[in-house]
N, C-alpha and C positions, 0 to 999 in steps of 0.2 A: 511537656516539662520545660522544655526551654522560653517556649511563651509566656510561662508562671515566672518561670526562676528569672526570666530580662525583666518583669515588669518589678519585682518585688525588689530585686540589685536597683533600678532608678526609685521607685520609692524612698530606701532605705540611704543613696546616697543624699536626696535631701534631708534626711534627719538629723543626719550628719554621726559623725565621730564619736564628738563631746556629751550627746544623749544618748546615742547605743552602747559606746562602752567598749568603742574594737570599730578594726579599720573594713574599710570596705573594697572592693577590687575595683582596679583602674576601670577607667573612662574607654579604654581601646576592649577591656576584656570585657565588657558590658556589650558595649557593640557588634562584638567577634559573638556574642547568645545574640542576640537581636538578628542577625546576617544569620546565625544557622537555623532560628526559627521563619524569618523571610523564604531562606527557601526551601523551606518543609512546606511552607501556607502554600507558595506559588506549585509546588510541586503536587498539591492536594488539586488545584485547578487545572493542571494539564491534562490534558486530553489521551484518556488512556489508550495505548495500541493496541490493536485486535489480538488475542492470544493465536498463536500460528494457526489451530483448528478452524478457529470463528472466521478468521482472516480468508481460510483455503474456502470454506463453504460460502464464503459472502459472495469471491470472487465465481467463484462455479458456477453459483445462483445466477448472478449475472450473464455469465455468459451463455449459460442453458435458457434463461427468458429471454435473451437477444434473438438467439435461436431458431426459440418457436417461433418468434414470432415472424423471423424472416421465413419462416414454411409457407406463413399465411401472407404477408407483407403484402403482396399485390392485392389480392382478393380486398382484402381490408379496409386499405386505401381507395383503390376505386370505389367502392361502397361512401366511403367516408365524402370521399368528391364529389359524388350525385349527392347527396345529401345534405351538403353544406352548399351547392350551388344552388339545389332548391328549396326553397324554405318546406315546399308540402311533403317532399319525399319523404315515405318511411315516419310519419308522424302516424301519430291515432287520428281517426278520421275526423272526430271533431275539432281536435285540433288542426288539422289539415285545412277543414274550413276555416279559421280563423286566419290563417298562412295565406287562405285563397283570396278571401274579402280583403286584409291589407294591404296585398300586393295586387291588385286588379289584376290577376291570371286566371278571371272567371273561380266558379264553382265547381266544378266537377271534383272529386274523390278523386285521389291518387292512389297510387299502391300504398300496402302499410309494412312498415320496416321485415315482417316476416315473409313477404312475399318475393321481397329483391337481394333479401341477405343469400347469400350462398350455403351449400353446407358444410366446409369449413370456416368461414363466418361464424355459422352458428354455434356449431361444436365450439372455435373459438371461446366464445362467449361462455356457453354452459360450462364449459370449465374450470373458468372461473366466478363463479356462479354468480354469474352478469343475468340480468333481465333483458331480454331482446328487444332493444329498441336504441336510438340512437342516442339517446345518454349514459348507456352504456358503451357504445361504441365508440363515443368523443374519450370516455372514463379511460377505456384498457389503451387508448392511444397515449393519449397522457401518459398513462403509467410506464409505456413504453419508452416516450421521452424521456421519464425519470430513470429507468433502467438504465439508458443512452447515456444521460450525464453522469452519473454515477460512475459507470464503467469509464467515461473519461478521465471524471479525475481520480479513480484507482490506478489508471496507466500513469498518469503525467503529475500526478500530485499536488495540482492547481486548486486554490480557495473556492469554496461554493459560488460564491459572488461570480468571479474570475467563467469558471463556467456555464453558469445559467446566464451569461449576457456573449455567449459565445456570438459570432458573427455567423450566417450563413457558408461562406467561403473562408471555412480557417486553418486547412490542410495545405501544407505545404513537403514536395519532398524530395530528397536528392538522391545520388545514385554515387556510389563511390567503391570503387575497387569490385564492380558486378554487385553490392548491395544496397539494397535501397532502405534508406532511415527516413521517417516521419517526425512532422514536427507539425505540433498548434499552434494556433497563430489566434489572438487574443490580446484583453486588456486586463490591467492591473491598474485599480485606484488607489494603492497605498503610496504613491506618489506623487507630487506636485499638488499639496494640495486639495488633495481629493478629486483634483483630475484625470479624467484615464488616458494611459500611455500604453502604448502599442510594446506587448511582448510575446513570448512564445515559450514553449513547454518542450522535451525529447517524447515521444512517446513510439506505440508499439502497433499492430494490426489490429489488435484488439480493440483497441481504444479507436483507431479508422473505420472499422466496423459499424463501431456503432454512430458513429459519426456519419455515417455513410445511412444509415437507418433515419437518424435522423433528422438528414437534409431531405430522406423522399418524403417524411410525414410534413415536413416543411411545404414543401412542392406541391402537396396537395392545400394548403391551404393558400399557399401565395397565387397558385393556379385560381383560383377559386373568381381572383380578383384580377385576373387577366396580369403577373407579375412573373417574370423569370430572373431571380436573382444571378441564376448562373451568365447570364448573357447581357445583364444590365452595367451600362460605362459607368464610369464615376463613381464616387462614396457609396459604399452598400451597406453603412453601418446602421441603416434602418432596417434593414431585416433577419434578425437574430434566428439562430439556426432551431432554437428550444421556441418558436415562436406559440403564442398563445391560439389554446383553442377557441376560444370564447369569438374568436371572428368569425365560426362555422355555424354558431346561432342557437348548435344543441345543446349545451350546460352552461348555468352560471348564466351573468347580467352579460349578455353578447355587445361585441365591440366594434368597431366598424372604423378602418385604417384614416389617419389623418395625415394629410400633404403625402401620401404614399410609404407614411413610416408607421412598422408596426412593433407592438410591444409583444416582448420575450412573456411566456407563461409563468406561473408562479406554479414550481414543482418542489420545493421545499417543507412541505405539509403532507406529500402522500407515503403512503405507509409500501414497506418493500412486501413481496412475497412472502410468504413462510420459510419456504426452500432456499431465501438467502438465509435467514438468520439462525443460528445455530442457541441451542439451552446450554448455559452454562454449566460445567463441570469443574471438579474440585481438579482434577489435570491444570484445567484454564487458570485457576486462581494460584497455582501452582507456579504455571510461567508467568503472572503478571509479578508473583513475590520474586522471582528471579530478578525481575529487569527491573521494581521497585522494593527494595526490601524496608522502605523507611515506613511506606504507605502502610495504612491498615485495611488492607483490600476486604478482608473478608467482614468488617465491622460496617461497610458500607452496604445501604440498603440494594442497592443495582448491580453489585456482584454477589449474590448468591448462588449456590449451587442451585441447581433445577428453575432459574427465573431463566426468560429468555434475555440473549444481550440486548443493551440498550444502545443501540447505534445512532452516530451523530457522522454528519459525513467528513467532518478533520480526523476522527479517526484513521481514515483512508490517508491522507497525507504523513498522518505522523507515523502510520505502520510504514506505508514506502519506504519514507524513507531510512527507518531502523531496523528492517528486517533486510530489505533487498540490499545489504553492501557484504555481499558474498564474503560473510565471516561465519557461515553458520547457524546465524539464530534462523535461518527458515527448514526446520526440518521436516515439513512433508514433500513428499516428492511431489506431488501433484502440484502444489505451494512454487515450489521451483521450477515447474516446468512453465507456469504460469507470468513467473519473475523473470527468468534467463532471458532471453535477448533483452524484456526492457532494462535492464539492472547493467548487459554491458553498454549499450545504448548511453544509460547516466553517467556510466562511469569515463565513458569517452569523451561526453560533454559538458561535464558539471565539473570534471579533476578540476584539483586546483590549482592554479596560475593557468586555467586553460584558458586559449585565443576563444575558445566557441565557450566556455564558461564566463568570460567578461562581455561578449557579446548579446548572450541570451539574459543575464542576469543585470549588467547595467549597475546602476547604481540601486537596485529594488536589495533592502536587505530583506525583506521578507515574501523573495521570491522563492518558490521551492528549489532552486538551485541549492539555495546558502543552506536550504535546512539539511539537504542533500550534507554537503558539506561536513557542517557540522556534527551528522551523526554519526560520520564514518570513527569518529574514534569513540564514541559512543558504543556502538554498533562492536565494536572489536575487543573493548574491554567485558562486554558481556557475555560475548563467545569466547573470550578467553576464562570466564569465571566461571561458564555455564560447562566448555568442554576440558578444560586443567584443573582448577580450586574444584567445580564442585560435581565434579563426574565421577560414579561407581566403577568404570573403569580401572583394569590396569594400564599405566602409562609407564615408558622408557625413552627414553632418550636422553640428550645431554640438557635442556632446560627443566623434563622433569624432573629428573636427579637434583636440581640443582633447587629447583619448588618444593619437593621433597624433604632434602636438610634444612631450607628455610623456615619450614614448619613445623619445624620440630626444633627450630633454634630459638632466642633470646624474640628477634623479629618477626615471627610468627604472626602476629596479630597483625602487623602492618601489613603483610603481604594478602590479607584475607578481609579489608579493610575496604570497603568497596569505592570512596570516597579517593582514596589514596591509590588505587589503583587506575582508577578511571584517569585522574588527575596525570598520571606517567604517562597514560595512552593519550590524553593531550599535548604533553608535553614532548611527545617522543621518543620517552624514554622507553619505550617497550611498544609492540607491534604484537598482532597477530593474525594469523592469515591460515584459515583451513585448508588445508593437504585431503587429498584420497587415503593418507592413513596418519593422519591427526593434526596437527599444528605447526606451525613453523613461527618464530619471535622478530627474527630478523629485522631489523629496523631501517638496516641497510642495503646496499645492493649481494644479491646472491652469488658465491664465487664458484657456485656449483652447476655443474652439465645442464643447460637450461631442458635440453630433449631428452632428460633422462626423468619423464612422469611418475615415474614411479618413485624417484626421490632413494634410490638404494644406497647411493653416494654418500646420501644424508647419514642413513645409517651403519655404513661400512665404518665411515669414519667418530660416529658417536658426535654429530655436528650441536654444539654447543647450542642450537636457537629449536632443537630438536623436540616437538614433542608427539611420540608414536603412542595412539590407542591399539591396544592387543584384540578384542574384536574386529578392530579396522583392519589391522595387518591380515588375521584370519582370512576376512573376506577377500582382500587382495590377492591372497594367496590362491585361494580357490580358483578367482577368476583366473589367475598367472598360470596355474595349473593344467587348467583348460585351454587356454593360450596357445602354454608348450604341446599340451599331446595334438592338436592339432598341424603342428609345423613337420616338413620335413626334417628332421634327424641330420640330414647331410649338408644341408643350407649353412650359412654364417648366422642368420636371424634365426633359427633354432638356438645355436650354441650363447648366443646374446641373452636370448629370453633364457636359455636353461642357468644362465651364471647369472641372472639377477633372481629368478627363485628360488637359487641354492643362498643366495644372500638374506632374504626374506625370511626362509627356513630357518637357516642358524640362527637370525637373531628371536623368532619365535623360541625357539628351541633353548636360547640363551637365557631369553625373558622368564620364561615359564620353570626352569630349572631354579632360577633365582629366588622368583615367587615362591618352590615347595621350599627349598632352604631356608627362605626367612621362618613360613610354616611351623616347619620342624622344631624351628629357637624357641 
């Protein structure tokens, strides 16, 4: 509508005045349609986030085929390294002669790939219903690779590009207060240029894992050619940690190293497991309307219910960084358990006006720091609209109350306005920050008991930035409940814990009293 109504307002101002018959709207208010249809188009092109489901199952996938395959890893590899160092190993016999005649290593028949694979090798392979031979066994390494990067930039939130040219050695890691943080260490060419400059990413075990996978599939191949990147002086930026199969001879036009530098594989083409990608559900299409309500999700042919998702891998970047800014939009548990240390990790290093935030990020605006950055109030206005404006909950406290009269006053529209509300969480003019029993608005510093978890203070006093979900209290309760009858009776930490769930109680008690009275009206 606004792409019609801006073009037909600049037609109609050339026609002018004097031939339509009536005035036309200014020049600014033409522009002000043209700027809201710009970013409708630009917001058709963004790269939609994985719905939390898709998002926990991608991640799982991955980490369950890193996995298996580290069960197998050794076997695997060793197979892979006789066989790339001999051209006749494990080939079909006639082709083995071919292998033997070009490389004058005489004629005699070697073993064929089923006689030297082991039986987890094998089993390996029929499982995934590989053909035993060693272009299958170059294939599910590869694909391993792919797993490897993949689950990198889900941890660190780095560009395809950015990953697939990783360096052999790009783990770097410190140790502070007894914990140890990781960091990749990489290039970014969106600077200088189209020059690559040396930067680095926060990331999590997960993401060392697999990076740790795969430097030894590396190893077998730099091995191959008498190369030890770990132990070699000088510049190592020739041998990239995703390096290519094709210098092992078994798949694809084989490559063979120049001046000692080799080229990274081309992993951007193979397709994931089943078991990562999840079928779309009307749930799914559900939360992408939450977090875009302008888009037309469901008119588009690649969000359908029952199709499977169509994964692209900035996906992964743009979910990081709008789910993991601990405001709540990541609601499966599993989802969080997966996020929690890397999410307080970013948030240590990416805050902003951080020393280690202008460090890692530099002048790269379009490092995943800044997007880091910028989601967080993103990220907060939608858990504010997803757990206050538009949750079937009961809510109490002193900012529900206050969301409450709003919406049912003159202002109403504005406050439910998604555009105008996002717009405040930029501006500062509002915060919000998930609690263990709902929200809190605060914009500013807290003047409340920092060691009082449970936030009772909050509710003793009807704290004005307050907002309490009554199922969350519930469960609170329960827990606190259990708590207390565990504690000795004659301790001071009994009589603590029993005066903040006599607090918790009353104000269930007060809430739910309120609720039948309005009822009753």
């Amino acid at each position: 509508m606004s792409e019609t109504l801006g073009s037909l307002l600049a037609l109609l101002v050339r026609i002018g005045k004097a031939q339509l018959g009536f005035s036309i709207v200014s020049d600014k208010c033409i522009q002000e349609v043209k700027q809201h249809n710009k970013a409708y188009r630009a917001s058709l092109k963004q790269h939609p986030p994985l719905p939390t489901r898709v998002y926990s199952q991608l991640l799982t996938g991955l980490v369950r085929e890193l996995t298996s395959w580290l069960c197998v890893a050794d076997e695997m590899l060793d197979l892979f390294r006789r066989c790339g160092a001999d051209p006749r190993l494990g080939r079909l016999t006639e082709r083995s002669r071919k292998a033997n005649k070009g490389s004058g290593r005489g004629n005699g028949d070697t073993a064929e790939f089923i006689a030297i694979a082991s039986p987890a090798c094998i089993s390996y392979l029929k499982a995934r219903n590989k053909a035993l031979n060693v272009k299958s066994l170059s294939n599910v390494i590869g694909d391993i690779q792919n797993i490897a990067k993949l689950t990198v930039q889900a941890f660190t939130g780095m560009r395809d590009d950015e990953a697939a040219s990783l360096p052999y050695l790009c783990v770097e890691t410190s140790v502070s207060s007894g914990r140890t943080h990781y960091f990749v260490i990489g290039r970014t060419t969106k600077l200088n240029k189209g020059l690559a400059k040396r930067t680095r990413w926060v990331t999590n075990e997960d993401a060392v894992r697999a990076i740790r996978a795969a430097q030894n599939i590396a190893d077998s191949v730099y091995s191959v050619f008498n190369v030890h990147p770990a132990v070699l002086p000088g510049d190592k930026a020739g041998y990239p940690l995703f390096v290519s199969l094709r210098y092992m001879r078994m798949s694809g036009v084989p490559l063979a190293p120049e001046a000692d530098r080799f080229l990274a594989g081309q992993l951007q083409h193979r397709e994931l497991p089943e078991s990562c990608l999840a079928v779309i559900s009307d749930d799914d299409l559900r939360e992408l309307e939450h977090i875009d309500p302008h888009r037309a999700w469901r008119s588009e042919e690649e969000f359908q219910v029952g199709r499977p998702w169509l994964f692209t891998t900035h996906q992964l970047r743009r979910s990081l960084a709008l789910y993991a800014q601990r405001s709540g939009l990541v609601s499966l548990p599993s989802l969080r358990r997966q996020l929690q240390h890397l999410t307080e990790e970013m948030s240590r290093y990416y805050a902003r006006g951080s020393a280690f935030a202008n460090d890692f990020i530099g002048t790269d605006k379009d490092h995943f720091g800044r997007e880091w950055q910028m989601a967080q109030p993103e990220s907060a206005a939608l858990s504010y609209v997803l757990n206050v404006l538009l949750t079937d909950d009961v809510l109490f406290g002193g900012h529900a109350s206050w969301v409450e009269r709003r919406l049912k006053g003159p202002e109403g529209a504005i406050l439910v306005d998604r555009a105008v509300t996002l717009k405040r969480f930029k501006k500062g003019e509002i915060a919000y920050r998930e609690t263990i029993m709902g929200g809190c608005t605060n914009v500013g510093e807290c003047d409340k008991v920092a060691v009082r978890w449970l936030h009772v203070d909050c509710i003793r006093d009807n704290c004005k930035n307050l907002v309490c979900s009554v199922p969350k209290l519930e469960r609170v309760i329960s827990a606190q409940s259990r708590l207390v009858q565990s504690l000795d009776n004659t301790t001071i930490e009994f009589r603590t814990e029993q005066e903040d769930l006599n607090v918790l109680i009353g104000a269930l008690a007060e809430v739910t009293d309120r609720t039948t009275k309005g009822k009753d009206e």
